[in-house]
C-alpha positions as CSV (number, residue, x, y, z in Angstrom):
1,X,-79.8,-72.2,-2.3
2,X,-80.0,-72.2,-5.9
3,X,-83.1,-72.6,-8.4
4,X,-81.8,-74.4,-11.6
5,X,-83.8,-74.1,-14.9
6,X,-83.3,-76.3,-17.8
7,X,-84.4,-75.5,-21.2
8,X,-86.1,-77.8,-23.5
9,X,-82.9,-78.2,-25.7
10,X,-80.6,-79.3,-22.0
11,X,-83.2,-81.8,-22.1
12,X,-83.7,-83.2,-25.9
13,X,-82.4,-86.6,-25.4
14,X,-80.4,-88.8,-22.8
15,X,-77.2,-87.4,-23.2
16,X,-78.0,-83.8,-22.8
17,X,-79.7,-85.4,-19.6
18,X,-76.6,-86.9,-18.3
19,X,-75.0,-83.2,-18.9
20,X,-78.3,-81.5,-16.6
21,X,-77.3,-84.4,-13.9
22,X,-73.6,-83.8,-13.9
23,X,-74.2,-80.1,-13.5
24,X,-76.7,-80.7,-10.4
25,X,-74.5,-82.9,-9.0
26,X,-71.5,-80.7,-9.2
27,X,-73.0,-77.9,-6.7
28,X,-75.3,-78.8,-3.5
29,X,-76.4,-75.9,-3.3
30,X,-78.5,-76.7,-6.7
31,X,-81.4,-77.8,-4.8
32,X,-84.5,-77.6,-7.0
33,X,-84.4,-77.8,-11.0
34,X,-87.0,-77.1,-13.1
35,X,-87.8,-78.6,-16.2
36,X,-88.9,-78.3,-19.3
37,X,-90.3,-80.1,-22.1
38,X,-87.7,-82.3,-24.1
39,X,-87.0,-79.8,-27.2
40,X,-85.5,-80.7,-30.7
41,X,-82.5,-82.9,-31.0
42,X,-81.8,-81.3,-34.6
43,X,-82.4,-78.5,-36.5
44,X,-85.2,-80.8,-38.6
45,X,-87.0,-82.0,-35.1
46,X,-89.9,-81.0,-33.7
47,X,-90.1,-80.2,-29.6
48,X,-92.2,-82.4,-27.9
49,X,-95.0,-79.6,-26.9
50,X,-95.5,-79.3,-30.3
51,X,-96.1,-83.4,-30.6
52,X,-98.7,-82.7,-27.8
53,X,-100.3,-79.7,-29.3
54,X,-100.7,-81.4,-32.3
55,X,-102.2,-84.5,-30.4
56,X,-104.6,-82.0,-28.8
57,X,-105.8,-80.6,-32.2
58,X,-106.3,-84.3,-33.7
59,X,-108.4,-85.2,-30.9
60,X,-110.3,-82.3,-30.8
61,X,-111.1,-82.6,-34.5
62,X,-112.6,-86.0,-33.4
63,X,-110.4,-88.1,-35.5
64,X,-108.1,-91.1,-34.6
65,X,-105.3,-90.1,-32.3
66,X,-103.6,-93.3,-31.6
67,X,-100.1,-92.2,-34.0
68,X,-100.0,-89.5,-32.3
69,X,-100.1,-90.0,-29.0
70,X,-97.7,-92.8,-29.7
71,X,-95.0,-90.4,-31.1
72,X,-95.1,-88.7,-27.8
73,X,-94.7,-91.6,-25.8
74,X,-92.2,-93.1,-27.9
75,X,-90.0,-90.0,-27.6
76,X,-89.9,-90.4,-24.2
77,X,-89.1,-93.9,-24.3
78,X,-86.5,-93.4,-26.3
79,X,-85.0,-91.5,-23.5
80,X,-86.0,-93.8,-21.1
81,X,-84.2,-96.3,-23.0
82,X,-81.4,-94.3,-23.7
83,X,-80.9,-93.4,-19.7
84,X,-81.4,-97.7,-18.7
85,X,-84.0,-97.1,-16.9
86,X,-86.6,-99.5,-15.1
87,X,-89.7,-100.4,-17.2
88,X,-91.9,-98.7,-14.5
89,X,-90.9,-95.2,-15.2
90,X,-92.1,-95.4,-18.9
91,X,-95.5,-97.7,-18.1
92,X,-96.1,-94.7,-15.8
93,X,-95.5,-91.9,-18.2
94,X,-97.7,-94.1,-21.0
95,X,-100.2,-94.2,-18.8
96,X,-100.6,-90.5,-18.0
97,X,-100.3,-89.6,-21.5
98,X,-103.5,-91.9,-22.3
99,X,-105.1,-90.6,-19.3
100,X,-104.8,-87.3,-20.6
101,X,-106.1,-88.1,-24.4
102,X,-108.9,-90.1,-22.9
103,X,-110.0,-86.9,-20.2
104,X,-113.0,-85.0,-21.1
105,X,-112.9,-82.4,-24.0
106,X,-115.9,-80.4,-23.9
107,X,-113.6,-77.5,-22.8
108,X,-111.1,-77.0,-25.5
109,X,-108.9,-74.6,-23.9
110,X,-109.2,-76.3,-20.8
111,X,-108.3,-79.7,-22.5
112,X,-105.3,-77.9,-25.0
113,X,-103.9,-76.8,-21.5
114,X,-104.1,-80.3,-19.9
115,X,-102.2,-82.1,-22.9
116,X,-99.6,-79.3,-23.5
117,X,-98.6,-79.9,-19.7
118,X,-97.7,-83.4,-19.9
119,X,-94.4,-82.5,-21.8
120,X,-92.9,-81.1,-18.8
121,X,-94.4,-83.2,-15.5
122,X,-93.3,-86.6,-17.6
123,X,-90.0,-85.0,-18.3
124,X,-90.2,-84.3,-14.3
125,X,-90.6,-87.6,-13.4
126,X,-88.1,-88.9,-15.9
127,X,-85.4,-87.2,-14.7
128,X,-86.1,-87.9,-11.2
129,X,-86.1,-91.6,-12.1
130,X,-82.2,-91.1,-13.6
131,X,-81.4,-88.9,-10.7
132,X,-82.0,-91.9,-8.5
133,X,-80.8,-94.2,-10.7
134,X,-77.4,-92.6,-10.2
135,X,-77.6,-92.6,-6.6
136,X,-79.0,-89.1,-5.7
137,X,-82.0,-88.7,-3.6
138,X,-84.3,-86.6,-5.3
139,X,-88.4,-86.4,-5.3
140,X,-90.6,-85.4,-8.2
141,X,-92.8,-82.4,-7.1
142,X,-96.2,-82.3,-8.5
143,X,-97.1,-78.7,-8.5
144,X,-100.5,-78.7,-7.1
145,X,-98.8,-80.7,-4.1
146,X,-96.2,-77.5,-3.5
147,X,-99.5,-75.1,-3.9
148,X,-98.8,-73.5,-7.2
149,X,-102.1,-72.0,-8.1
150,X,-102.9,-69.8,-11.1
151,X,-105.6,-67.8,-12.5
152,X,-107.7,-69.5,-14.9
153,X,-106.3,-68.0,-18.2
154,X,-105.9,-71.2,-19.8
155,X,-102.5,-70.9,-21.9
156,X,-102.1,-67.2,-20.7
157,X,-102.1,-67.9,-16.5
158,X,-100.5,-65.5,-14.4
159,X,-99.6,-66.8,-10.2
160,X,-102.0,-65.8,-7.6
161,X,-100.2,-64.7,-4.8
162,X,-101.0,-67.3,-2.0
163,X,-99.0,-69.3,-4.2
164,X,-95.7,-67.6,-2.8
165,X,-96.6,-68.7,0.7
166,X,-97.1,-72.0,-0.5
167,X,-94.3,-72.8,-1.9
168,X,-92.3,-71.9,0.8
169,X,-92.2,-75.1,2.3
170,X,-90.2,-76.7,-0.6
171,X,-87.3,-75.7,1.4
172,X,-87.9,-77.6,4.2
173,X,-88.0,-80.8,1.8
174,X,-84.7,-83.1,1.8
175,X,-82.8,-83.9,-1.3
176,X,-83.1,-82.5,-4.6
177,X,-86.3,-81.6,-6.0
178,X,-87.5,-81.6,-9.9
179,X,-90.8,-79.2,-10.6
180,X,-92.3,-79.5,-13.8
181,X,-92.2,-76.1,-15.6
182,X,-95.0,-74.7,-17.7
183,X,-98.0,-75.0,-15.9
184,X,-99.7,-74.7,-12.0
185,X,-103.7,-75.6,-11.3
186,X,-106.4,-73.4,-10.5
187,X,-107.8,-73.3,-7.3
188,X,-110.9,-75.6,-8.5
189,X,-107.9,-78.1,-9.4
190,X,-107.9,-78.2,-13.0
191,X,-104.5,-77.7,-15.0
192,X,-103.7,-74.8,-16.8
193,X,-100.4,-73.0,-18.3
194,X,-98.0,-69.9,-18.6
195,X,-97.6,-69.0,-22.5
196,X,-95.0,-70.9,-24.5
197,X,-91.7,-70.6,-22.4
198,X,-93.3,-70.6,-19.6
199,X,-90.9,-72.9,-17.2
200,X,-88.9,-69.1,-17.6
201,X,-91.4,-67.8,-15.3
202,X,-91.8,-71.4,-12.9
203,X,-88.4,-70.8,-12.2
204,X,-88.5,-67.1,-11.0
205,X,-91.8,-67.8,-9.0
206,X,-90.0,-70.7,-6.9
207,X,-86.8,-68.5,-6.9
208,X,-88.6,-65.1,-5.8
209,X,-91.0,-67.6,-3.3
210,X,-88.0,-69.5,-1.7
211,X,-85.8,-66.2,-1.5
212,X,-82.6,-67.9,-3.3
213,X,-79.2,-66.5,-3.9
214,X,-79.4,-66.7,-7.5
215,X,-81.5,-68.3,-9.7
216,X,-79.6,-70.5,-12.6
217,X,-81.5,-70.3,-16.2
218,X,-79.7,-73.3,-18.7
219,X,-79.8,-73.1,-22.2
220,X,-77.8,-73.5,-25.5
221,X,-75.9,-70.4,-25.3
222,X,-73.2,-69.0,-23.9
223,X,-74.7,-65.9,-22.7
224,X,-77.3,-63.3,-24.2
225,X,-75.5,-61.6,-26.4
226,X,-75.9,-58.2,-27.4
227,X,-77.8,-58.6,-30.6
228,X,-79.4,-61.7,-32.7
229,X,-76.4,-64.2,-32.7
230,X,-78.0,-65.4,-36.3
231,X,-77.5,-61.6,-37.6
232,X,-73.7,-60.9,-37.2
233,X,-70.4,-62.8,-36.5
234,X,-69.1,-63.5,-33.0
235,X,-71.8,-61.0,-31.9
236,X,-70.4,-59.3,-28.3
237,X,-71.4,-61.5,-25.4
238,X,-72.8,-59.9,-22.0
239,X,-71.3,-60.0,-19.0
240,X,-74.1,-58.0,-16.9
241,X,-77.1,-56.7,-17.8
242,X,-80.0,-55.0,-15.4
243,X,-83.8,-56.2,-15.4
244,X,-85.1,-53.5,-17.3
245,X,-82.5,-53.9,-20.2
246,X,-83.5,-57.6,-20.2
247,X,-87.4,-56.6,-20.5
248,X,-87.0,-54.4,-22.6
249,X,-84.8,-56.6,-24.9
250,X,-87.0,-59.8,-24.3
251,X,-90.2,-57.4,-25.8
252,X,-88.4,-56.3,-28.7
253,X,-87.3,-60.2,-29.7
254,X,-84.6,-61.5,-27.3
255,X,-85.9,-65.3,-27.2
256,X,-82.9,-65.9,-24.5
257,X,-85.8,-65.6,-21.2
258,X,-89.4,-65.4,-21.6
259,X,-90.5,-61.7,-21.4
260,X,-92.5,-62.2,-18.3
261,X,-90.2,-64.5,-16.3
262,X,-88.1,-61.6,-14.2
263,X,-91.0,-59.9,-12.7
264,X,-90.9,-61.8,-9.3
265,X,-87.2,-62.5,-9.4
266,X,-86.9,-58.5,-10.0
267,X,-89.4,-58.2,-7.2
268,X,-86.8,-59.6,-4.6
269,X,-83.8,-58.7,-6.2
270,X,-82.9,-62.4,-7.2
271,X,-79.9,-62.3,-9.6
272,X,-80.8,-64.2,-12.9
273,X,-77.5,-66.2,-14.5
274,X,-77.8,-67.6,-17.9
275,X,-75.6,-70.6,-18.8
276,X,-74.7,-73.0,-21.3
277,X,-75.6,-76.6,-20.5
278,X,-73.4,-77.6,-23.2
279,X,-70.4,-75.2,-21.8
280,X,-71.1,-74.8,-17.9
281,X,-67.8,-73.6,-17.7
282,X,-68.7,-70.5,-19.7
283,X,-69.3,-67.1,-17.6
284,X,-72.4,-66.3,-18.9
285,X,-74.7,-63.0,-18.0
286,X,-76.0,-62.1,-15.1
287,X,-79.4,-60.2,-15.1
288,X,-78.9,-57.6,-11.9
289,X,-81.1,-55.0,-10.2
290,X,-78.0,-52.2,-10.8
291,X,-75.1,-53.2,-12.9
292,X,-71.5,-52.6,-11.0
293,X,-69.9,-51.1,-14.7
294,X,-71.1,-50.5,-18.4
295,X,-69.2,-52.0,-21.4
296,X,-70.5,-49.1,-23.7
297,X,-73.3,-46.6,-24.1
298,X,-75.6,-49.4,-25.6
299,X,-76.5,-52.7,-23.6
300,X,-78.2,-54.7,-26.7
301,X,-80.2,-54.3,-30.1
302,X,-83.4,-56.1,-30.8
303,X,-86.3,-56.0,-32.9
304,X,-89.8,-57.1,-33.5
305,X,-91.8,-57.7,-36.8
306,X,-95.8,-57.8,-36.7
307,X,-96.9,-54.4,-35.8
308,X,-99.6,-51.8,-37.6
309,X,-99.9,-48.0,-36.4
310,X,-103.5,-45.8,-36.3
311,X,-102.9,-42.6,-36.6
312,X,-105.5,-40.3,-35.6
313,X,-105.5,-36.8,-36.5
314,X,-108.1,-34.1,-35.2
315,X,-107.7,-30.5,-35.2
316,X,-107.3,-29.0,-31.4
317,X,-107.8,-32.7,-30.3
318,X,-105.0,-31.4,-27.7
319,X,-107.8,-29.1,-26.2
320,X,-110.2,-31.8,-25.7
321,X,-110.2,-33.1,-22.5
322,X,-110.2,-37.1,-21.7
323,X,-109.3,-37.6,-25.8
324,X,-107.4,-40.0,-25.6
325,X,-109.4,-41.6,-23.1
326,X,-112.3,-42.1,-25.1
327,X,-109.7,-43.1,-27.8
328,X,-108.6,-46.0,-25.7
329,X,-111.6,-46.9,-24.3
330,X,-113.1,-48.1,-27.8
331,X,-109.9,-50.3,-27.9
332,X,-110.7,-51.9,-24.9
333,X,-114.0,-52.5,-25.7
334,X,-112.5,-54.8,-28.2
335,X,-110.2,-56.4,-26.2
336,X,-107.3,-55.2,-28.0
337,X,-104.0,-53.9,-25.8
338,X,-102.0,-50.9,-27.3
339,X,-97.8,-51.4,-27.2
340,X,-96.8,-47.7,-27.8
341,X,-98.5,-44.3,-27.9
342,X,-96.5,-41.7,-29.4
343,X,-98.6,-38.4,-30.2
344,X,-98.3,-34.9,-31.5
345,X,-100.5,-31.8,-30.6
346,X,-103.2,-32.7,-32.9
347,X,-102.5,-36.6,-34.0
348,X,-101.6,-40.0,-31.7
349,X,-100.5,-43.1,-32.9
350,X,-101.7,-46.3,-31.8
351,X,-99.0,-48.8,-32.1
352,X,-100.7,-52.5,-32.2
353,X,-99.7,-56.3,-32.5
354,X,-100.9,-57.1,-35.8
355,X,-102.2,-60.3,-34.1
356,X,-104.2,-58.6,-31.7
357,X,-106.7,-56.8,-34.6
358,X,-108.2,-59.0,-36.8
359,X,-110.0,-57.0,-39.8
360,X,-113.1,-57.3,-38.7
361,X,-112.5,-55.3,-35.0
362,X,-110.3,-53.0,-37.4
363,X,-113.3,-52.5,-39.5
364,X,-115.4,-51.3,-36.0
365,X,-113.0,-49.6,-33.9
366,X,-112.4,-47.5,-37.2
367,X,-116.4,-47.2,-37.7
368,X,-116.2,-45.9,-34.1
369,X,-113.4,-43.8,-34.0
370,X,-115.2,-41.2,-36.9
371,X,-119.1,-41.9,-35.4
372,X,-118.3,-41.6,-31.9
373,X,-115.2,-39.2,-31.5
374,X,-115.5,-37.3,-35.1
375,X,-111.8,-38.1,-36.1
376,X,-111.5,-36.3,-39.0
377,X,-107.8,-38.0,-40.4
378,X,-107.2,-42.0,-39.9
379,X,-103.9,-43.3,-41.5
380,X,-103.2,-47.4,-40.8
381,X,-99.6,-48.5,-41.3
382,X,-99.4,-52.5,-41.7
383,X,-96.6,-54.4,-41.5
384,X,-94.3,-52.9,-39.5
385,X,-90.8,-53.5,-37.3
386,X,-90.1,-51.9,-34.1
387,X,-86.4,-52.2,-34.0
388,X,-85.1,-50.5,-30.5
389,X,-81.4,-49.6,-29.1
390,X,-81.6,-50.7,-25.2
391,X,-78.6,-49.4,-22.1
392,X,-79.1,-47.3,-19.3
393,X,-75.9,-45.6,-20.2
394,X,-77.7,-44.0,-22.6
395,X,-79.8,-41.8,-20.1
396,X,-76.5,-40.1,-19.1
397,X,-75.1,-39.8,-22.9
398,X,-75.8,-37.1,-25.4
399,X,-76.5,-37.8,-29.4
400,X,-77.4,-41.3,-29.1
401,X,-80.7,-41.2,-30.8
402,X,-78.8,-38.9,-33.1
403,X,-76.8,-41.3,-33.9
404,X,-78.5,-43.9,-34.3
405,X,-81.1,-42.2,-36.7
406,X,-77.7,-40.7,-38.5
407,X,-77.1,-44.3,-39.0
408,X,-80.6,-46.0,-40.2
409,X,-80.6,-42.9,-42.6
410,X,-77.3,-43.3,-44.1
411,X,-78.5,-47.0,-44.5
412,X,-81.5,-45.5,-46.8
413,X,-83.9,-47.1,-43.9
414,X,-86.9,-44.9,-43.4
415,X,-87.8,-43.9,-39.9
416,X,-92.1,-44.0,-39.8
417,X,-92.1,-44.0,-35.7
418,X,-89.6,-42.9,-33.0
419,X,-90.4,-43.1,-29.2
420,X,-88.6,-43.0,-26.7
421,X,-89.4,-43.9,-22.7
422,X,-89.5,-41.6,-20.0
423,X,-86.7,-44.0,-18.4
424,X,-84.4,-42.8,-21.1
425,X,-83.0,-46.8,-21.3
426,X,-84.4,-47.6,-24.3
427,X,-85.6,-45.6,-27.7
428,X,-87.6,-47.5,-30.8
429,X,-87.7,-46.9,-34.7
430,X,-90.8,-48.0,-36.5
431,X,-89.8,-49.1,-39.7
432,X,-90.8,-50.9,-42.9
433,X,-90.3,-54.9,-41.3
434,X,-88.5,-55.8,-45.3
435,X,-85.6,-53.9,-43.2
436,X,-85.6,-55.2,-39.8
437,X,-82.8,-57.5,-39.8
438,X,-80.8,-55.3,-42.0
439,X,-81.5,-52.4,-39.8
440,X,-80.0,-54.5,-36.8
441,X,-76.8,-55.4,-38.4
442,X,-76.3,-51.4,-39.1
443,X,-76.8,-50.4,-35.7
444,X,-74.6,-53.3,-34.5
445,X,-71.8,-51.8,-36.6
446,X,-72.3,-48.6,-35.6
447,X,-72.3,-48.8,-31.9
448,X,-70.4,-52.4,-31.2
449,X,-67.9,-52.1,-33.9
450,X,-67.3,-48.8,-35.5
């Protein structure tokens, strides 16, 4: 058995819908498919989730929402129309979609969660509708039916794990089942979502709950390819690559697979294969536990903008026991997470997601930091990139961070951060972000093409 994910762009209009079809069709074993919202047909569109968040926002501020709900239902009676399908499917998905604009709004994240979700379970249902239409037998699963609970993070959910149980059964079902991606319900029944790209992480649940042989992930590209394919020419494509490379690429910017969709698939050693809706006869990559050969000492480049570094300095700080505990402590009380921690005998950096600190918790974990812990040295770098070099043939190879610093230097890129993991796989370089994608094309041509 194999779980089939579609992207939002394998599912933009009818045609790329007929392509999704002829794919299932072509391979039995394709059993469930998992959908996304529809996504831009051109560069100039806009996806449908953002239609629906921006439905959401209107109807929140209390204001008329009637064109807007309208362009959400007429993009998907375009494709209705598109596809020749019976009149039912679309009074069905209009109705919904009013349902959900009329539903109660005293909760806003509750509500935002509830709208957003209605991109992917009417793209569900419309796809099931062609998929009979052609003559295949195939059943629209609504996700609180298969037992897909989540915690109730609205737009930040992560599974519970009766779910995996649960959705066992689905194997047991006949035909060909479509799941709306995106979104599960908490156990008091109310919707609620994964973060954007979520239907990534749908996919890997069912995949890692039903046990699979491998589980499929469409897109628009031939494979993941081993840096930004907007940066360089004919950048070098994949073959394999192992779940930690992915992670660690997918953190660092890799917009191939959401960041958090190979946890459960890694979990039970589910092979991830990424493929080209538009070119399913392309190889594409295979995310593995252990990779059978390398293809060179470095798997992929990647890198991040929107980062500031603390540093803290104190004099024998290394003496003082629980430090850095106390450190970290004042961040959580703020409900900021840290990224990155590198530290010195007397100083540590705090390496933060500019979005996660607004100026006003800067201002009072700062105030803290001196009353409470008497730093004596605070230094704040904004606006910085984390660019990193990813392979776990780097582990077993000397000079590579040597070289690559060799190279950002010659380059005239100042290096403010380097860390490296204990796992060896992956080392980063905080730098100015005015370099990032400059700093990317240099390492490409010093470790892909040089």
């Amino acid at each position: 058995m194999k779980i089939a994910k579609f992207g939002g762009s394998s599912l933009a209009n009818a045609d790329q819908i007929r392509k999704v079809c002829d794919i299932i069709s072509e391979d039995h074993s394709r059993k469930v498919v998992v959908v996304s919202a529809p996504g831009k047909r051109n560069p100039g569109d806009i996806k449908v989730t953002d239609l629906l968040i921006r439905l959401a926002d209107v109807i929140l501020s209390e204001k008329d929402h009637q064109k807007e709900l309208y362009s959400v239902i007429e993009r998907f009676r375009g494709i209705a129309a598109d596809l020749d399908l019976d009149q039912y499917i679309m009074d069905d998905i209009e109705s919904d979609l009013k349902a959900r604009s009329s539903s109660d709004h005293s909760d806003r994240s509750r509500f935002i969660d509830l709208i957003k979700a209605a991109g992917e379970d009417n793209c569900a249902r419309l796809l099931t509708a062609y998929l009979c239409s052609i003559g295949k037998y195939a059943k629209y699963l609504d996700p609180k039916e298969a037992g897909m609970f989540l915690t109730d993070e609205y737009g930040n959910a992560q599974v519970l794990p009766e779910t995996y149980d649960n959705l066992k059964k689905i194997a047991e079902y006949p035909g060909i089942i479509v799941f709306p991606g995106f979104f599960g319900y908490t156990l008091s029944g109310d919707v609620v979502t994964f973060p954007r790209g979520g239907s990534d992480i749908t996919g890997s649940i069912l995949a890692a709950a039903l046990e699979v042989d491998i589980y499929e992930n469409w897109t628009d590209v031939d494979a993941v390819y081993a840096v930004n394919p907007e940066l360089v020419r004919n950048p070098y494509a994949m073959k394999e690559i192992t779940y930690d490379e992915m992670r660690e690429l997918a953190y660092a910017g890799f917009s191939v697979l959401h960041e958090e969709a190979l946890s459960p698939a890694f979990r039970k050693s589910i092979p991830v294969h990424i493929r080209n809706t538009n070119n399913p006869r392309s190889a594409g990559t295979v995310i593995v536990r252990r990779r059978r050969n390398y293809e060179g000492m470095v798997t992929g480049i990647a890198g991040a903008k929107g980062f500031i570094n603390i540093n803290i300095s104190k004099y024998l700080m290394n003496r003082e026991v629980g430090f850095v505990v106390k450190v970290l402590k004042i961040f959580a009380d703020e409900g900021i997470p840290f990224e990155h921690m590198p530290s010195g005998i007397d100083s540590v950096s705090i390496i933060l997601k500019q979005a996660n600190i607004s100026s006003e918790k800067e201002k009072r974990v700062i105030d803290r930091l001196k009353d409470e812990l008497s730093i004596e040295t605070i230094n704040i770098s904004r606006n910085l990139a984390l660019v990193m070099i990813v392979g776990e043939a780097m582990a077993k190879t000397v000079g590579v961070t040597a070289r690559a610093a060799g190279c950002l230097s010659r380059a005239g890129i100042n290096l403010e951060i380097i860390d490296q993991g204990a796992s060896e796989i992956s080392v980063i370089f905080g730098i100015r972000e005015e370099y990032c994608d400059y700093a990317l094309r240099e390492l490409y041509k010093e470790f892909f093409i040089n």
